[in-house]
Each structure stands twice: as structure tokens, then as C-alpha cells.
VOBA-1610 file (N, C-alpha, C; in pm, whole numbers, padded with zeros to 5 digits, always signed):
BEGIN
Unk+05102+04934+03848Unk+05114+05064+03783Unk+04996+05089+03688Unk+04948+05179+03699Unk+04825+05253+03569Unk+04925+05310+03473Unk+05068+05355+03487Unk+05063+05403+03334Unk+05253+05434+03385Unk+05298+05488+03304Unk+05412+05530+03271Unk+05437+05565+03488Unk+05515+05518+03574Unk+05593+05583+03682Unk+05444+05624+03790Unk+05309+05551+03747Unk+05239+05599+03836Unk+05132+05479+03915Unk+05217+05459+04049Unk+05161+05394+04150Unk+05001+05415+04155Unk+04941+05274+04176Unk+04789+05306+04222Unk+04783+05290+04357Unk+04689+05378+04421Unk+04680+05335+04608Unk+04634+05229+04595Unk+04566+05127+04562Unk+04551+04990+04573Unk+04537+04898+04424Unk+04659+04787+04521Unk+04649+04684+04354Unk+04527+04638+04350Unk+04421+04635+04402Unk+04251+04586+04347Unk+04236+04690+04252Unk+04252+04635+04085Unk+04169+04774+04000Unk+04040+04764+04015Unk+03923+04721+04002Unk+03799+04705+04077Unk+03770+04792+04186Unk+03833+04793+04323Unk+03808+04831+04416Unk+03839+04975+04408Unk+03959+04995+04245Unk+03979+05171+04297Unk+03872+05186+04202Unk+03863+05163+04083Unk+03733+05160+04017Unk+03569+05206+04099Unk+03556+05120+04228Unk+03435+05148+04269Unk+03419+05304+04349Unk+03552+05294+04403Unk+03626+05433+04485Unk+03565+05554+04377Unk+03644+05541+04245Unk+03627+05661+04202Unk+03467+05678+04123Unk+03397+05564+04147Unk+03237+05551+04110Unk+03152+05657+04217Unk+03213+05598+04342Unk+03124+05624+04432Unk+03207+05768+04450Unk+03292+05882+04463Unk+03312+05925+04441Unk+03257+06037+04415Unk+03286+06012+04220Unk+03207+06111+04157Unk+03025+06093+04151Unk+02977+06020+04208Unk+02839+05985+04237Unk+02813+06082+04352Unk+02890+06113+04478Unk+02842+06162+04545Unk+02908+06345+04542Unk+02985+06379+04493Unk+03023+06521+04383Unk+02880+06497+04332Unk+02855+06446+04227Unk+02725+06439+04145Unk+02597+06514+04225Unk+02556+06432+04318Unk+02503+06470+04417Unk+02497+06616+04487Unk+02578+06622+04538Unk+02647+06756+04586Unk+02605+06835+04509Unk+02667+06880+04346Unk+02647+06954+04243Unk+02532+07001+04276Unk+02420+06912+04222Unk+02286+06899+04222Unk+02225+07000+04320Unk+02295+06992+04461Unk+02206+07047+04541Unk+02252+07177+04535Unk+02424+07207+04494Unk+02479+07313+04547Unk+02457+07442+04455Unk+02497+07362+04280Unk+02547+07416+04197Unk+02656+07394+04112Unk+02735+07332+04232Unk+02870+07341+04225Unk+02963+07228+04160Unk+03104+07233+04100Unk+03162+07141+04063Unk+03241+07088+04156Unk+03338+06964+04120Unk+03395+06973+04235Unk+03549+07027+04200Unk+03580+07159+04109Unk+03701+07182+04089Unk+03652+07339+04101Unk+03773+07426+04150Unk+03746+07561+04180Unk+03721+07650+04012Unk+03626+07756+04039Unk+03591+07814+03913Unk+03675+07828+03835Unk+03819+07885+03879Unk+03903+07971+03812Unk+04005+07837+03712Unk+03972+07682+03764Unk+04013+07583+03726Unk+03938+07561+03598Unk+03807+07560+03625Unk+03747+07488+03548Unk+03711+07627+03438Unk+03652+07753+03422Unk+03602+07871+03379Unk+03531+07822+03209Unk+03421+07742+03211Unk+03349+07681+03111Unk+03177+07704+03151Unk+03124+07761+03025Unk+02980+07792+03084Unk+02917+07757+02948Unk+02825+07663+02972Unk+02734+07626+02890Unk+02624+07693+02916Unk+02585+07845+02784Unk+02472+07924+02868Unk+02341+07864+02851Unk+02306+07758+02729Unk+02163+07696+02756Unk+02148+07582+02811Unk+02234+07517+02955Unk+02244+07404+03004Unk+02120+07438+03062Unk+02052+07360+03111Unk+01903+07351+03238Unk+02040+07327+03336Unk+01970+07419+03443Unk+02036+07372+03546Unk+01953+07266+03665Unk+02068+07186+03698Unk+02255+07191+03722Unk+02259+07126+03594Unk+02380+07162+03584Unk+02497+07063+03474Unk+02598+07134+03524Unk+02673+07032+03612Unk+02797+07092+03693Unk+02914+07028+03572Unk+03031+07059+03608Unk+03144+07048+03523Unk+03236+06996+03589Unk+03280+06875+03607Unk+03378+06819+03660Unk+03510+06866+03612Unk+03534+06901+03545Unk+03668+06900+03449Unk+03761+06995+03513Unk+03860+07008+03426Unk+04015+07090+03480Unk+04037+07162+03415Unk+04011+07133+03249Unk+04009+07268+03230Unk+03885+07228+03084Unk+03951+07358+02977Unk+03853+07326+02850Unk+03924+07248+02758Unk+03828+07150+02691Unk+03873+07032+02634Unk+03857+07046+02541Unk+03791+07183+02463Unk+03746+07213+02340Unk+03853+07359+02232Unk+03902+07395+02353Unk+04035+07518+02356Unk+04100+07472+02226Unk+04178+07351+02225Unk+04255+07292+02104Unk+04190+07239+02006Unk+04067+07216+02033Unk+04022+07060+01910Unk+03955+07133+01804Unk+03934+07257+01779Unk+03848+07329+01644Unk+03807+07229+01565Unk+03669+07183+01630Unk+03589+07101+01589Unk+03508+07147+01451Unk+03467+07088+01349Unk+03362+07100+01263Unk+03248+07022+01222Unk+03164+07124+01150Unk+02987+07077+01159Unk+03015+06904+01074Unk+02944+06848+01115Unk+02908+06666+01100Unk+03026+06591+01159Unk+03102+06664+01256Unk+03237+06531+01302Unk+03190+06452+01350Unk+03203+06349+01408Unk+03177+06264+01546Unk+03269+06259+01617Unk+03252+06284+01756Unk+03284+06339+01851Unk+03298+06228+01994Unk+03370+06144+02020Unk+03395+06073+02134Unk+03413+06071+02265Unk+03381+06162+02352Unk+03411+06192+02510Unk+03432+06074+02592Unk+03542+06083+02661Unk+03577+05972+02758Unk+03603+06057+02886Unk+03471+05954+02924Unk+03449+06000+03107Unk+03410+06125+03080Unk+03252+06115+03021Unk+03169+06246+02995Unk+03092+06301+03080Unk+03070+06256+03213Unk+03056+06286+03348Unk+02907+06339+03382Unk+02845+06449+03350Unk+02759+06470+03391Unk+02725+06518+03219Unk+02760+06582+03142Unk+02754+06587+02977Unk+02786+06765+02959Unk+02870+06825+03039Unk+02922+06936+02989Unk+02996+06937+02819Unk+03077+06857+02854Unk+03176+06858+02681Unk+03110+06824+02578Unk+02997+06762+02659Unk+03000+06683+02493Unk+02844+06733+02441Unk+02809+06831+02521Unk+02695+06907+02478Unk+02767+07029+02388Unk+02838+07081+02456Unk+02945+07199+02402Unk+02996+07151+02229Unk+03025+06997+02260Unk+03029+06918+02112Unk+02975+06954+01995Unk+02849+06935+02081Unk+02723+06902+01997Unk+02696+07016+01938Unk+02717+07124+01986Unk+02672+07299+01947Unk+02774+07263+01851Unk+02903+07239+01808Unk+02984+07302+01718Unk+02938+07205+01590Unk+02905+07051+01591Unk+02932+06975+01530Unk+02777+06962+01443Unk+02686+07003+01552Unk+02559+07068+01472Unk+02512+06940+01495Unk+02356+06917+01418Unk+02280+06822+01404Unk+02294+06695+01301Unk+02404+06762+01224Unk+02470+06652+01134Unk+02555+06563+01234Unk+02634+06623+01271Unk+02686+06549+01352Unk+02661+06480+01461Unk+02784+06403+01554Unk+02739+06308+01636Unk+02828+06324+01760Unk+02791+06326+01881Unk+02864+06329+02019Unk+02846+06138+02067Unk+02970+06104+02108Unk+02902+05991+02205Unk+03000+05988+02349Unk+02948+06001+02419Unk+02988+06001+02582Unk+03002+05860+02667Unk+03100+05842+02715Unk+03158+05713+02777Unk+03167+05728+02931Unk+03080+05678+03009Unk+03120+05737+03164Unk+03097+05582+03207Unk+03232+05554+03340Unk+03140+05387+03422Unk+03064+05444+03557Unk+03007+05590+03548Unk+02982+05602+03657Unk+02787+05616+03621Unk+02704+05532+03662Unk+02548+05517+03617Unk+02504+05637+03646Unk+02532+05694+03746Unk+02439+05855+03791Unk+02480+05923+03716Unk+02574+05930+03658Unk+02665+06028+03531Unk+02574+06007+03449Unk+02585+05925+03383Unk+02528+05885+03252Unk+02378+05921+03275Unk+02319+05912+03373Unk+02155+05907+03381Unk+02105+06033+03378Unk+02224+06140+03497Unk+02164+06281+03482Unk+02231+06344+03316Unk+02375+06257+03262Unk+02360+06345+03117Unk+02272+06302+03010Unk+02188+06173+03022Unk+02131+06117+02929Unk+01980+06263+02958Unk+01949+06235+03065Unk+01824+06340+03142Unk+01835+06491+03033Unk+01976+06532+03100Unk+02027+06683+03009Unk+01966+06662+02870Unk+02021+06560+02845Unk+02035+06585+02680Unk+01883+06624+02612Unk+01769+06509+02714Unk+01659+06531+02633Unk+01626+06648+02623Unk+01622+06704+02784Unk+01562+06815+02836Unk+01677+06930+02691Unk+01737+06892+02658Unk+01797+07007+02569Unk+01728+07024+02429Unk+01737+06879+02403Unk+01699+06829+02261Unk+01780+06819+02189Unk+01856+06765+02219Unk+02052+06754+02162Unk+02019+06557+02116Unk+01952+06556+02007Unk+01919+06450+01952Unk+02027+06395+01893Unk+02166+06457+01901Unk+02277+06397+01822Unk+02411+06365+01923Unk+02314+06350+02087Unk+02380+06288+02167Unk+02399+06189+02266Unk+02482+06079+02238Unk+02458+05958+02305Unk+02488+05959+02428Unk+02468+05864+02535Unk+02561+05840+02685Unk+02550+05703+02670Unk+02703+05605+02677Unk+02693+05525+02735Unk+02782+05471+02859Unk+02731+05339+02892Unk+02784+05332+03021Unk+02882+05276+03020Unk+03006+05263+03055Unk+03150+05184+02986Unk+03235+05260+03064Unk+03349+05151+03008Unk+03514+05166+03077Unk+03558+05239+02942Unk+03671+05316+02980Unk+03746+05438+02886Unk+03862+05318+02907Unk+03886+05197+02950Unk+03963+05126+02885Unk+03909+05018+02813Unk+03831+05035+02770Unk+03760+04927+02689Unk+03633+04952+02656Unk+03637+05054+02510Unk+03494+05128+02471Unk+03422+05123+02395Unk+03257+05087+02431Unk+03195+05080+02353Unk+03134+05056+02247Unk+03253+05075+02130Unk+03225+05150+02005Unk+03290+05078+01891Unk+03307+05087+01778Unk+03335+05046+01675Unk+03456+05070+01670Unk+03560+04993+01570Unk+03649+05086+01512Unk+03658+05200+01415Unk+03746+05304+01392Unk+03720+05422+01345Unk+03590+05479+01362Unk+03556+05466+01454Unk+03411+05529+01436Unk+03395+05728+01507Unk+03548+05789+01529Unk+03491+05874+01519Unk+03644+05971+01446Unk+03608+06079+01417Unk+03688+06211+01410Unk+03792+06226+01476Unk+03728+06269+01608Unk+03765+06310+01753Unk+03766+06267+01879Unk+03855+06215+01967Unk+03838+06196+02099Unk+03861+06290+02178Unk+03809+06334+02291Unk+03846+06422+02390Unk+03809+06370+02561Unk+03899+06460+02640Unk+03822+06446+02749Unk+03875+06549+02878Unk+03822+06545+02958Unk+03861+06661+03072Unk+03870+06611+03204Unk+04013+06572+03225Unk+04021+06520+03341Unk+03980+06382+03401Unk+03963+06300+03347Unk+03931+06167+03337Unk+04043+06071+03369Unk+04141+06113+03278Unk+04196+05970+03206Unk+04305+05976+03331Unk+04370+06072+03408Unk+04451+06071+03528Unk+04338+05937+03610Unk+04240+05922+03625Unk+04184+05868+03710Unk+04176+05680+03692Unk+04240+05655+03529Unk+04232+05508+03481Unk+04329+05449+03546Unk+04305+05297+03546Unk+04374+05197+03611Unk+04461+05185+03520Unk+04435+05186+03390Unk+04501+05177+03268Unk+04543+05273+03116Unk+04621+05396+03196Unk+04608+05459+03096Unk+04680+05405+02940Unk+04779+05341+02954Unk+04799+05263+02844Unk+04696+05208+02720Unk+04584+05131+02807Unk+04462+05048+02743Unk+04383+05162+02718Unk+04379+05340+02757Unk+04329+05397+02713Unk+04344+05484+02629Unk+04473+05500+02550Unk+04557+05581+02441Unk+04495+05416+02349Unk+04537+05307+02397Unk+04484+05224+02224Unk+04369+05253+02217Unk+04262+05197+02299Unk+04144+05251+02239Unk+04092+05381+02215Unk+04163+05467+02200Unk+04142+05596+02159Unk+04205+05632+02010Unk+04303+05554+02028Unk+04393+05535+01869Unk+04278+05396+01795Unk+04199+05325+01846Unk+04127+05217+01803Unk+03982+05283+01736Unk+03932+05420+01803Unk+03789+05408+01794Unk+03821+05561+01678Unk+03979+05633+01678Unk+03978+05706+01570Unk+03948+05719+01444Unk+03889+05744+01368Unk+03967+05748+01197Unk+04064+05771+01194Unk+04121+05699+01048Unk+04285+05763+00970Unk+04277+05910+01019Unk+04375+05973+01062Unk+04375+06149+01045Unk+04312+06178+01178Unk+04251+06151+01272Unk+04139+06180+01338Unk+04250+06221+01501Unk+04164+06343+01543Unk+04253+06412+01666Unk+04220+06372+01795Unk+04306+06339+01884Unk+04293+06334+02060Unk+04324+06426+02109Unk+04244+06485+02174Unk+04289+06595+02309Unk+04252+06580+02416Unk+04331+06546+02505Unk+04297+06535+02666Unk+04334+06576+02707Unk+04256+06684+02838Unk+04278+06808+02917Unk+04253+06722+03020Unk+04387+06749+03110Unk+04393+06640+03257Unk+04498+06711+03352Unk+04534+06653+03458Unk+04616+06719+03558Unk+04721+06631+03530Unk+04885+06696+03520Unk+04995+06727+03512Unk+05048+06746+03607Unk+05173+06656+03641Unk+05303+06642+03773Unk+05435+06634+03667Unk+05529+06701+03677Unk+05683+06697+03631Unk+05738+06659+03760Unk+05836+06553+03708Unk+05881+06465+03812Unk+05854+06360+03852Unk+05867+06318+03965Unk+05815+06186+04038Unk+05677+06156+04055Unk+05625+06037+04045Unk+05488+06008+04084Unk+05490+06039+04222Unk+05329+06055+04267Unk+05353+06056+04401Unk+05363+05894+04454Unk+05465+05847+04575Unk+05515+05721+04583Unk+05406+05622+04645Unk+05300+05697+04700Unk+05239+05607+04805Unk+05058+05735+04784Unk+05054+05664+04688Unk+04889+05782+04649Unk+04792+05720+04779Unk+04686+05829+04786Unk+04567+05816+04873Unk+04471+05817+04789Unk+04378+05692+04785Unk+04247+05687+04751Unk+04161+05854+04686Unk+04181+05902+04833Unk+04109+05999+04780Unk+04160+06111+04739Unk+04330+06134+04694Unk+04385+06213+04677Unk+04412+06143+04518Unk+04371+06037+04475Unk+04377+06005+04301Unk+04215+06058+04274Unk+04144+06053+04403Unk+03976+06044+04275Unk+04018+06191+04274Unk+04034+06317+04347Unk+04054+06432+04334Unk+04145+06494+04225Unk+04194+06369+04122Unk+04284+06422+04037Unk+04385+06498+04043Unk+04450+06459+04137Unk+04583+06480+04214Unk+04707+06359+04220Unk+04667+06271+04274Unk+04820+06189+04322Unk+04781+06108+04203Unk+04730+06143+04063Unk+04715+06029+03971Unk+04786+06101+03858Unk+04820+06254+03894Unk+04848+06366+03753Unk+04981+06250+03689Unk+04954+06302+03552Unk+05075+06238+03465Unk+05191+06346+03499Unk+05314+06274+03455Unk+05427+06355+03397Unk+05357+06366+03254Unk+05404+06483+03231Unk+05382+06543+03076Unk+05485+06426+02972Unk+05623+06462+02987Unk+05736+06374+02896Unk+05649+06237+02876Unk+05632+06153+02973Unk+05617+06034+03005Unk+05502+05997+02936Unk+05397+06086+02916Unk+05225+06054+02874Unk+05245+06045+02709Unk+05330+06181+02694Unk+05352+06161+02571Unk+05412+06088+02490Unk+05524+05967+02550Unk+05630+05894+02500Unk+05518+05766+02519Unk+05462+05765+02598Unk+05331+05614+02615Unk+05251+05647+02477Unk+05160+05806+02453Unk+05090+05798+02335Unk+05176+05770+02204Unk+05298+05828+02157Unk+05392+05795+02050Unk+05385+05606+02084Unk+05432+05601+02145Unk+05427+05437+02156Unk+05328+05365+02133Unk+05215+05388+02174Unk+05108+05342+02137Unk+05054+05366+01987Unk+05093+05454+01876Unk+05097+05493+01780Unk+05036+05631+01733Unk+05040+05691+01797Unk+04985+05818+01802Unk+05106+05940+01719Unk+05086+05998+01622Unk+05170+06107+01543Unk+05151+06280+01654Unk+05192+06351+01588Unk+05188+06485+01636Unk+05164+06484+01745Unk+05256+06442+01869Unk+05224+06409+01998Unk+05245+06586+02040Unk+05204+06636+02148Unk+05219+06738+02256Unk+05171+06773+02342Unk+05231+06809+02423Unk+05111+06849+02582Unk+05146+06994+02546Unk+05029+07035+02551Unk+05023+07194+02560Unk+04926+07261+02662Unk+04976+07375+02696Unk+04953+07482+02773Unk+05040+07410+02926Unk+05142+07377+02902Unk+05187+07352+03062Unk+05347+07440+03053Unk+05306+07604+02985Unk+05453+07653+02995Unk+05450+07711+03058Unk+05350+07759+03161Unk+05362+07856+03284Unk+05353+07771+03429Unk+05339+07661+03386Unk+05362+07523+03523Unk+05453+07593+03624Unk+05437+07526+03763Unk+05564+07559+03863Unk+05632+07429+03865Unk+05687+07466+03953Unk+05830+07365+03989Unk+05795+07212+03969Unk+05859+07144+03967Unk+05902+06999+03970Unk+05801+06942+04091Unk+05656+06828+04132Unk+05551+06849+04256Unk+05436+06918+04202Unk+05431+07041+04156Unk+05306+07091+04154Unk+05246+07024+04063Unk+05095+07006+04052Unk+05018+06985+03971Unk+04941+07104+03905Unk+04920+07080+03740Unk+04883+07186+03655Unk+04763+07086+03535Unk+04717+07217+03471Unk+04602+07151+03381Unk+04709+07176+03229Unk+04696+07097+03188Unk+04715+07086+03000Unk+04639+07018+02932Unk+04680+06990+02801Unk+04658+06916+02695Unk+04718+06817+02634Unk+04705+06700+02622Unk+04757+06622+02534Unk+04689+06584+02391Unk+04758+06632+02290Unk+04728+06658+02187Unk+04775+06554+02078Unk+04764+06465+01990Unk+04827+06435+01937Unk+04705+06348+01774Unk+04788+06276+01695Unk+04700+06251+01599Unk+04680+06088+01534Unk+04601+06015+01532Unk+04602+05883+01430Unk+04646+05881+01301Unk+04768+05862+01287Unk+04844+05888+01138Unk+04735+05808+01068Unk+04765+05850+00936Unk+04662+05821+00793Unk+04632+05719+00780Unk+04781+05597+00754Unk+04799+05476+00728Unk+04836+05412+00791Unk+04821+05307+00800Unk+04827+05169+00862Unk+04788+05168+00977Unk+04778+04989+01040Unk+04664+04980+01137Unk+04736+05055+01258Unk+04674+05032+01355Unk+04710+05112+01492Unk+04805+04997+01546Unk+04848+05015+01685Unk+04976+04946+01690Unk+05065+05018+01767Unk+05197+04888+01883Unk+05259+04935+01951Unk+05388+04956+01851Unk+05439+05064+01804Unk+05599+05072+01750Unk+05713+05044+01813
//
């Protein structure tokens, strides 16, 4: 299991690991030549107007909708993909501030490291890493976010601690990802998890894993116009690193 009721198509985590490398490497690709993301416009509807193009947008939806970011935060992206979010970051959080981007996919990281210069977004990092095991310091930022990623971990568990690990006291998570009410799907396809589909969370379930993991002001938001029980939808999981004391399973 990766997380709360959700089967992986194969017990090699490694092997789905390389799946969803190679994957979004060849989306990556694609983009590049096409334009294009690999999620339909009306999914994704995010435009970075001084990106150089391409800078395609993997994501599901906007990851920035909830988080009313301010100038000098630092800013954490997990599974920053090609560097849509965390350029978008960088505009709000200014030059005081700090973006750092977490992708295990190398072509990710290389064409957002590329972006960044070509931007001059000097207050943004890429590194190369697992979103279950990141990078970074403790408390070392504000904010975590991400768009559509974390459906895709072997371990979403190991990725609510280290997100509650790399917070400050007070400091906000929002992850915009795909959403299933109900049953996991029982028997996922490879390529129906990298598509961010047979990997969607239950909403209840994501949120009772982040409370558990120690996370305050838990909520998934924007999933009140969802359909039935099966479909998959985009939200938010929202929630906060209480003030005091260390992080921790309750």
C-alpha cells in the first residue's frame, strides 16, 4: 500500500518509481515539442505570462489558489516538475524570498533549473530528490505545496512527515492532487497511476493520515461540486504545522 486503502500496480517501489520517471520524462519531451501539458487546459487553466517558452504545466489544478503567499516566505514545491509553481512562487515571495523545488525526475529538474536562469529568478532552487525523503533541513520553510504529485508516491505517509518535518512552527501545506470518494481502484495500471488516476486519494482518508501524522487545520477543499462515489476530481489539501511541539505520529 502507498497510503491510506491505495493499492500500488506493483510491489517493486523502485520499479514504479522508474515507471513514473520515465513517464513524465517523455510528457517532458512531448511538451517541448508540442506546447503542451499532459493534463487538458480546462484542468490545469494556469499561465505564467513571462515563462520562455515551453514551460508546460503538469499539474491538476492551481496550487497557489489557497496558499496567499507573502514577500520573503520560503517556499517548498514537491515534485516541481518542469518549474511552473514554483516560479509563480517566486513572483509573490519576491527576491527576498526563497522557492526550492524537489523533483526525482533529472529532465525535470534540468529543463526547470534551464527556466530559471533564462528568467533570472535567482531565488530559485531545483533539486533532485524523493518527496519521501527531502532534501532539506528541518523547519526550513513557511510553505509546502504541490500540484499533483503526491497521488503518484509510493509513500504518501513518508510524505505528509516530511512535509510536517521541513515546515516551521505555524507554517502551511497545500496540495492540489486528484481525488476518488470511495474505493481505491483494486487492481491499478501502471499507466493509469502515472496519469494520476488509479492513484487519486479518498479525500476523508488523506486527511485522517495528515491529522495523524500531526498536521492541525486539516481540509480538502474545493471537492464540493465532485460527482459520484469513482469519479476522480482536483482539490486541495490544506492543513497546518501547529506552533508547538516536535512533529510526530498522535
Amino acid at each position: 500500500m502507498s497510503g491510506p486503502g491505495r493499492p500500488l500496480p506493483t510491489p517493486d517501489a523502485e520499479e514504479l518509481r522508474a515507471s513514473v520517471r520515465d513517464y513524465y520524462t517523455r510528457r517532458l519531451d512531448e511538451a517541448t515539442r508540442t506546447g503542451s501539458g499532459c493534463c487538458p487546459p480546462a484542468a490545469t487553466n494556469v499561465v505564467f505570462e513571462a515563462a520562455p517558452t515551453p514551460l508546460p504545466s503538469f499539474g491538476c489544478g492551481d496550487a497557489h489558489a489557497l496558499t496567499a503567499l507573502a514577500a520573503g516566505e520560503t517556499v517548498v514545491d514537491l515534485g516541481s516538475g518542469a518549474g511552473l509553481d514554483a516560479f509563480r512562487a517566486a513572483e509573490a515571495v519576491g527576491p527576498a524570498g526563497r522557492v526550492i523545488g524537489v523533483d526525482m525526475t533529472p529532465a525535470m529538474v534540468a529543463h526547470a533549473r534551464a527556466a530559471a536562469e533564462r528568467l533570472g529568478l535567482g531565488q530559485v532552487a531545483f533539486r533532485e530528490g524523493r518527496i519521501e525523503a527531502l532534501p532539506l533541513d528541518d523547519a526550513a520553510a513557511d510553505v509546502v505545496i504541490s500540484n499533483c504529485v503526491v497521488n503518484l508516491s509510493v509513500d504518501v505517509e513518508a510524505v505528509l512527515r516530511e512535509a510536517l518535518r521541513v515546515l516551521r512552527p505555524g507554517g502551511r501545506l497545500r496540495i492540489t492532487d486528484t481525488f476518488r470518494r470511495g474505493p481505491a481502484v483494486a487492481d491499478p495500471a501502471t499507466d493509469g497511476w502515472c496519469a494520476c488516476v488509479d492513484g487519486a486519494h479518498d479525500p476523508d482518508a488523506l486527511a485522517e493520515l495528515a491529522r495523524r501524522v500531526g498536521f492541525d487545520e486539516v481540509a480538502v477543499v474545493g471537492d464540493a461540486g465532485a460527482s459520484g462515489c469513482g469519479d476522480t476530481f482536483s482539490a486541495t489539501l490544506c492543513a497546518t504545522r501547529p506552533r508547538g511541539g516536535a512533529p510526530g505520529v498522535r
